[in-house]
Structure formats: structure tokens, C-alpha cells
C-alpha positions as CSV (number, residue, x, y, z in Angstrom):
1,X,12.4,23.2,4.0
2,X,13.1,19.6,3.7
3,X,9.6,18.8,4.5
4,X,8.4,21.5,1.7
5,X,10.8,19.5,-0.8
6,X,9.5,16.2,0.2
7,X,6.3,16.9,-0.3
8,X,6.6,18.8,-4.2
9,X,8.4,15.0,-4.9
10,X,5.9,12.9,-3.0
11,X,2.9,14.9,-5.5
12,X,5.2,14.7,-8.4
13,X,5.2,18.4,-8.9
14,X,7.7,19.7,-11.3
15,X,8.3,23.4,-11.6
16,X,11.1,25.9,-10.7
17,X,11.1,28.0,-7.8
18,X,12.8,30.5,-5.9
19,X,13.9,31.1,-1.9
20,X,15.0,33.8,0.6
21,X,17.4,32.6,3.2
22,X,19.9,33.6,5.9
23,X,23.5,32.8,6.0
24,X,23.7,31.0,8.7
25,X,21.0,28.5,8.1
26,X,21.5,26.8,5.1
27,X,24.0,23.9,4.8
28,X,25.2,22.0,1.8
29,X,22.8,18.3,2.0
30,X,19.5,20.9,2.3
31,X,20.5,23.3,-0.7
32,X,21.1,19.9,-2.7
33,X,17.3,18.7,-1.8
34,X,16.0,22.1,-2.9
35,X,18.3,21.8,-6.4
36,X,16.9,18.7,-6.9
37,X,13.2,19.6,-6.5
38,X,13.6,22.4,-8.8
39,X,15.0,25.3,-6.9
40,X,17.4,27.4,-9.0
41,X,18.2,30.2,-6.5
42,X,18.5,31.6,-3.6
43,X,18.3,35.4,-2.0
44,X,20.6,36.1,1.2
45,X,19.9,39.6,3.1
46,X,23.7,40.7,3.8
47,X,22.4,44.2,4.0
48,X,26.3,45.6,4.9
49,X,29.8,44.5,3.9
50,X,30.9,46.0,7.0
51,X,31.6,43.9,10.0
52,X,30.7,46.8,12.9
53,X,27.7,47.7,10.7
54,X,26.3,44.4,11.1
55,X,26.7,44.5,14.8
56,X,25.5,47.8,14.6
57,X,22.2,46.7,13.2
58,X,21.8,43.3,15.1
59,X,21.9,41.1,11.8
60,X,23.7,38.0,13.7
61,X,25.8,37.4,11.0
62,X,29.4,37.0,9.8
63,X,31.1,37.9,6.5
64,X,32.3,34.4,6.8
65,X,29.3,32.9,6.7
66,X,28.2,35.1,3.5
67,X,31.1,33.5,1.9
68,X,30.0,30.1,2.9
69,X,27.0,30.5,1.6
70,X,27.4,31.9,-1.9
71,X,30.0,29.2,-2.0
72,X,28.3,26.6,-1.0
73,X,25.1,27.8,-3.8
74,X,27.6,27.7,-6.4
75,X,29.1,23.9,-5.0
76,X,25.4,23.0,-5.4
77,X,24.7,24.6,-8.6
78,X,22.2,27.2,-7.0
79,X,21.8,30.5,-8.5
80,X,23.2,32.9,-5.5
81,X,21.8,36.1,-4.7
82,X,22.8,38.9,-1.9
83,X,21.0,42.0,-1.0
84,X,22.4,45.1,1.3
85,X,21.0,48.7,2.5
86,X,22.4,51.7,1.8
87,X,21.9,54.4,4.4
88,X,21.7,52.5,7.9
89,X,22.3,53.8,10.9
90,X,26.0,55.4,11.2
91,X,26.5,54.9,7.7
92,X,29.6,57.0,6.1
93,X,31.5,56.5,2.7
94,X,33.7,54.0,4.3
95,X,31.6,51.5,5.5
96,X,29.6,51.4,1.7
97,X,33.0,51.4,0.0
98,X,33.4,48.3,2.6
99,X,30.0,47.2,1.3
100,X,30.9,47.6,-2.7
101,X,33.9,45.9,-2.0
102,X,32.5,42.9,-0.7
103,X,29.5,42.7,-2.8
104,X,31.8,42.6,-5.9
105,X,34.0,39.9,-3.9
106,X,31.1,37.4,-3.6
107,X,30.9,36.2,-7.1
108,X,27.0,36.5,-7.2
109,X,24.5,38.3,-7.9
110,X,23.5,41.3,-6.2
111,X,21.7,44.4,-5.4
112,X,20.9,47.4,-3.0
113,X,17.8,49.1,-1.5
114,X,17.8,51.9,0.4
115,X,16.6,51.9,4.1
116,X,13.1,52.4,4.7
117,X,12.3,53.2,8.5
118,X,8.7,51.2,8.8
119,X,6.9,51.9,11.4
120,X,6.9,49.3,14.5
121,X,10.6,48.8,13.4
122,X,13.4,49.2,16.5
123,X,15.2,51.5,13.8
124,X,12.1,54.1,13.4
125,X,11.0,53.5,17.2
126,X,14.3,54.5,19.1
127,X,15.8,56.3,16.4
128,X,17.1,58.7,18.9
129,X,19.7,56.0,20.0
130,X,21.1,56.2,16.6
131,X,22.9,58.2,14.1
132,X,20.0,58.5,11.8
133,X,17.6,60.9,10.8
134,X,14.5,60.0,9.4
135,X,13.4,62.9,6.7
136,X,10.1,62.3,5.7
137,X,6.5,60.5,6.9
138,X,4.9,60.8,3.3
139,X,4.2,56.9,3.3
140,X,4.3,56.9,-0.7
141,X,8.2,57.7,-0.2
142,X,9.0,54.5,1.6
143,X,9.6,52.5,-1.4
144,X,13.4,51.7,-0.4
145,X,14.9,52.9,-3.8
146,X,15.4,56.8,-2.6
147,X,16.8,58.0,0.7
148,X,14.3,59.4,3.1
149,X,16.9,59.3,6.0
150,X,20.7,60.8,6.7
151,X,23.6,60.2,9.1
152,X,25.6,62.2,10.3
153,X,28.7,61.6,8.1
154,X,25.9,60.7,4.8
155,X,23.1,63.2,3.1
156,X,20.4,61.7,1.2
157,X,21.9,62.9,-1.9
158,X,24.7,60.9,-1.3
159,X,23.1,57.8,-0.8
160,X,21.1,58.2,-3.8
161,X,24.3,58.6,-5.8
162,X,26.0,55.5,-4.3
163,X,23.1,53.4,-5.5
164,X,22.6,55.0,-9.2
165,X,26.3,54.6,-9.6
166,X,25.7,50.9,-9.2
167,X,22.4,50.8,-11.4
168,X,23.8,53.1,-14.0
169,X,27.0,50.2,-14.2
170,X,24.3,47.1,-14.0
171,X,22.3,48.8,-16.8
172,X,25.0,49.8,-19.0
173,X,26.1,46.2,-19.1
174,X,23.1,45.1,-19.5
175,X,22.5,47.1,-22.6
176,X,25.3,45.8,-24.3
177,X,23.6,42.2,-23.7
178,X,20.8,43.2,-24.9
179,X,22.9,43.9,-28.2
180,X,24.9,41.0,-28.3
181,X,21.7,38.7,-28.2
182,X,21.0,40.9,-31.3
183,X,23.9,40.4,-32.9
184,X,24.6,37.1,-32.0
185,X,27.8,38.0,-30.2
186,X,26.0,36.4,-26.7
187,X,26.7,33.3,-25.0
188,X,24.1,30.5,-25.0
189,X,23.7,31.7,-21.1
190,X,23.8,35.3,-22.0
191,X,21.1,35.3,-24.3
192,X,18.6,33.0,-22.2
193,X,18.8,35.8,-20.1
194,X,18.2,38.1,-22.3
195,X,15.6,36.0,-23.8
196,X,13.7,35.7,-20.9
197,X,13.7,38.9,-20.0
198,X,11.6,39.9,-23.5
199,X,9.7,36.8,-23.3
200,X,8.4,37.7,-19.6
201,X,7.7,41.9,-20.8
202,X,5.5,40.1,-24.4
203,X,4.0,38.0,-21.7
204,X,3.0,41.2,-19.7
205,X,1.9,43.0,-22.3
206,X,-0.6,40.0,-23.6
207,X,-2.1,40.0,-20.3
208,X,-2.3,43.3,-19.3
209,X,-3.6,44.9,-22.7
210,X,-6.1,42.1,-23.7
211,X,-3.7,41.2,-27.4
212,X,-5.1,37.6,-27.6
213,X,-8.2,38.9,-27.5
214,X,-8.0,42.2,-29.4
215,X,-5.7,41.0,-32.1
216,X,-6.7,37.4,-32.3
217,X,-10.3,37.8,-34.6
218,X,-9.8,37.2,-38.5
219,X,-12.9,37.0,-40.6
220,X,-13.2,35.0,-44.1
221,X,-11.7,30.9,-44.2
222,X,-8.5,31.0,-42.5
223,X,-7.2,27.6,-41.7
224,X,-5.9,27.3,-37.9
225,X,-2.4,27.6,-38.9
226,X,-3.2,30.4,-41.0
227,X,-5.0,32.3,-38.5
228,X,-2.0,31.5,-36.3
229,X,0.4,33.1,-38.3
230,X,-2.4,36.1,-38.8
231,X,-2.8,36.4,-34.8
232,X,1.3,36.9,-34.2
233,X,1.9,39.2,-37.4
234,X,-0.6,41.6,-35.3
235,X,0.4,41.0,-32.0
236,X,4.1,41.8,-33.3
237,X,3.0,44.9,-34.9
238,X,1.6,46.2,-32.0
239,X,4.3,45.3,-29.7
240,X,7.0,45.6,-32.0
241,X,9.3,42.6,-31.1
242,X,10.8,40.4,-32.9
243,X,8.5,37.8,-35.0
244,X,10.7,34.5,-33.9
245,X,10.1,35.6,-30.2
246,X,6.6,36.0,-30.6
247,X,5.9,32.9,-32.7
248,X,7.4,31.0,-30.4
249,X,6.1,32.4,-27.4
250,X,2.6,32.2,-29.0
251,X,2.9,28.8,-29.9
252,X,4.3,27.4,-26.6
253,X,1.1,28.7,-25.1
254,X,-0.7,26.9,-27.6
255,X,0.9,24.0,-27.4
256,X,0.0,23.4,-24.0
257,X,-3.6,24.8,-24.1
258,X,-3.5,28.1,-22.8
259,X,-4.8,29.7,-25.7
260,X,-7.2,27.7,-28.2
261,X,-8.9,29.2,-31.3
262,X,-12.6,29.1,-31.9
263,X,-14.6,29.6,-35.5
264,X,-18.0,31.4,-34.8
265,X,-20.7,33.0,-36.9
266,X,-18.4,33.1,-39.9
267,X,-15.3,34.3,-37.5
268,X,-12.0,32.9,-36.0
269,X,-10.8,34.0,-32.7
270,X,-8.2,33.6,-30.4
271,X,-8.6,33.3,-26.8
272,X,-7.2,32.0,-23.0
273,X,-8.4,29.1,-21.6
274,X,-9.9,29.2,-18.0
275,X,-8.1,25.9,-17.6
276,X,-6.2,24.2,-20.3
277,X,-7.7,20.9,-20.0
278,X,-11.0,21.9,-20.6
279,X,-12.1,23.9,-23.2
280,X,-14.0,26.8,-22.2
281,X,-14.2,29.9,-23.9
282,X,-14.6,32.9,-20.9
């Protein structure tokens, strides 16, 4: 990892970036290096908040050493993340209400899937030396966000319920941010979230449906800024969000090239740039 980071500072690379890691391999002096090279978070794979469970399942980890690392993310100023199953072998209400607990205790970020028995996997192979029961071989159902297994002491039903309890909480608050950043009752880090999260879905949607390109041709003498302002009005039409979000998302692309404006036969259009240091229209 240190190697990695030594080499984005040695090209003089500057971007943000993301990492999975275990427990009981980070330390304090490397999380620091990754900070510093534009790291702003990190994804552990706890998988149970249940000490015998993580025997259970061979994980090699402590509960300890969870809280070492979240703690030592937030000493560094890394975004920490934690991840856990629902629905592994000799699961029962106590050891998820174990889990819940100590996801909540953490102070980070976190989520569930649901166990997906892959083929190849010890789990699926000898499941016969475990308390599970795997329900289903329809491949498309191994998506790990519906139960296609049950223990003895947990249906499938059950499972699912533990996990859209969670969900149903997460969404519900985020909802409300959603309406805060609309009512400007968010904080400054509240609303960046939210922010991002509707910049990233206009992003997708200027991709995936071709806007730039559909929306961006005006006939008649329209001045570049004028044909601007005529290529967001559309494209916020059509996906109805708000006009400072689109402006500005718009014009940061713009601003560094991505999308450049071209006058032909009488016509101006908007469209992305192969590259944004050299202007060629695709």
C-alpha cells in the first residue's frame, strides 16, 4: 500500500480514492500515507458482531481490533466504513441483535448483505457441516440483498426483515436530509452529501440518456453563454432538478473541457470531448 501511495506522489497524481481493508492489517503511520495521497475512506468486512460467529466462520478477527480500526480511521481523519452478513451459518436473533449492537457502537458507517453461498466457497461446498440450508440454485438470486439460505433457529423471512428494518431506518433519515438540504436546515457536511448524491444521479442521467447531445443543439445566433444557459434550461426540464445544481454541474464540466460547444451549418451544439485537451468533436 505504501508502495501504491508512493508512486501516485512520485507522478504527482491528485485525485481521491477509496480502499477495502482488514482489521488487522492497517496501522496508524500507513492509514496517514493513504490520507495524505488522497484516500478519504476505508471499507472493513466485520461481517458479525458476534465473537463465536466469527470463529464460526474463520474470519481471524477480533471485536477489538474492529474498534481499533474505526478508531484509528477517525484519529487519521479517514472516512470508516464496516460491512457484516446476515444469515451465516448458525445464525439466530441473538447473535444479529449482537451484530446491530455493535454496528451502532462503532461510530461509522455501515451496512449489511445477506449471505450468498458462491459456488467453490467452503460455506456452499461442505454445507452439510453447518447449520445452514441453502434454498435456491437460480444464479440470478445470489445478489446478497435477499436470503436464499435458513438456519435452524432463522427463516429467510426473517432475515429479510432484519435487513429492511435497518434500510427502512437509513432511508427514512435519509429523506429528511434530503429535505433539510431543501430547506436549508442541513449542515455544511449534511448537504455535501446530499449534494453529491444528486450531482452523481444528473451525472448518470447525462451519460446514460445522451442530454448533451440531445438537448444541446440551438439554431439562430446564440452567443456561447447564451447557448449555455439554453443547453441547462433543457437539460433541467427534462430531468427536473434544480437549475443551480445543473448550472453548476454543467459548467464545471465546461470549465475543464469535457464538454465544448461547436457552431456548424448555421447551428450551435453541445458535445463531450474524447479528451479535454484536444478538441475533437466524436
Amino acid at each position: 500500500m505504501r508502495e501504491v501511495c508512493d508512486e501516485i506522489n512520485k507522478r504527482g497524481l491528485h485525485f481521491t480514492w477509496s480502499a477495502f481493508a482488514r482489521v488487522n492489517t492497517v496501522d496508524w503511520e500507513t492509514l496517514e500515507i493513504m490520507r495524505d495521497t488522497g484516500c478519504d475512506s476505508v471499507s472493513f468486512g466485520v461481517e458479525s458482531g458476534n465473537p463465536e460467529m466469527l470463529a464460526r466462520i474463520r474470519k481471524g478477527i477480533t471485536l477489538e481490533q474492529v474498534r481499533r480500526a474505526v478508531n484509528l480511521c477517525k484519529e487519521v481523519g479517514i472516512l470508516a466504513h464496516t460491512s457484516f452478513i446476515a444469515g451465516l451459518p448458525g445464525e439466530s436473533p441473538e447473535t444479529l441483535a449482537d451484530t446491530k449492537k455493535f454496528a451502532a457502537s462503532l461510530g461509522s458507517l455501515y451496512g449489511y448483505h445477506i449471505l450468498a453461498p458462491f459456488p467453490g466457497t467452503t460455506v456452499r461446498e461442505q454445507v452439510a457441516e453447518y447449520d445452514l440450508q441453502i434454498l435456491t440454485d437460480d444464479w440470478v438470486q445470489y445478489d446478497a440483498n435477499r436470503a436464499i439460505t435458513r438456519t435452524s433457529r432463522l427463516s429467510p423471512e426473517e432475515i429479510n426483515a432484519f435487513v429492511d428494518d435497518f434500510e427502512a431506518e437509513i432511508m427514512g433519515g435519509w429523506e429528511r436530509q434530503v429535505r433539510n438540504y431543501q430547506t436549508g436546515a442541513n449542515s455544511p457536511a449534511e448537504d455535501l452529501q446530499v449534494g453529491g448524491y444528486l450531482r452523481t444521479q444528473l451525472v448518470y442521467r447525462l451519460l446514460a440518456e445522451d442530454l448533451i447531445e440531445t438537448e444541446g443543439t440551438s439554431s439562430g445566433a446564440m452567443t456561447v453563454d447564451k447557448s449555455r444557459e439554453f443547453l441547462c434550461e433543457r437539460i433541467q426540464k427534462r430531468t427536473d432538478n434544480d437549475g443551480d445544481l445543473v448550472e453548476k454541474t454543467i459548467g464545471d464540466f465546461i470549465g475543464k473541457g469535457y464538454i465544448k460547444n461547436r457552431r456548424e451549418n448555421g447551428k450551435t451544439s453541445w458535445y463531450w470531448t474524447h479528451n479535454n485537451k484536444v478538441d475533437v468533436k466524436p
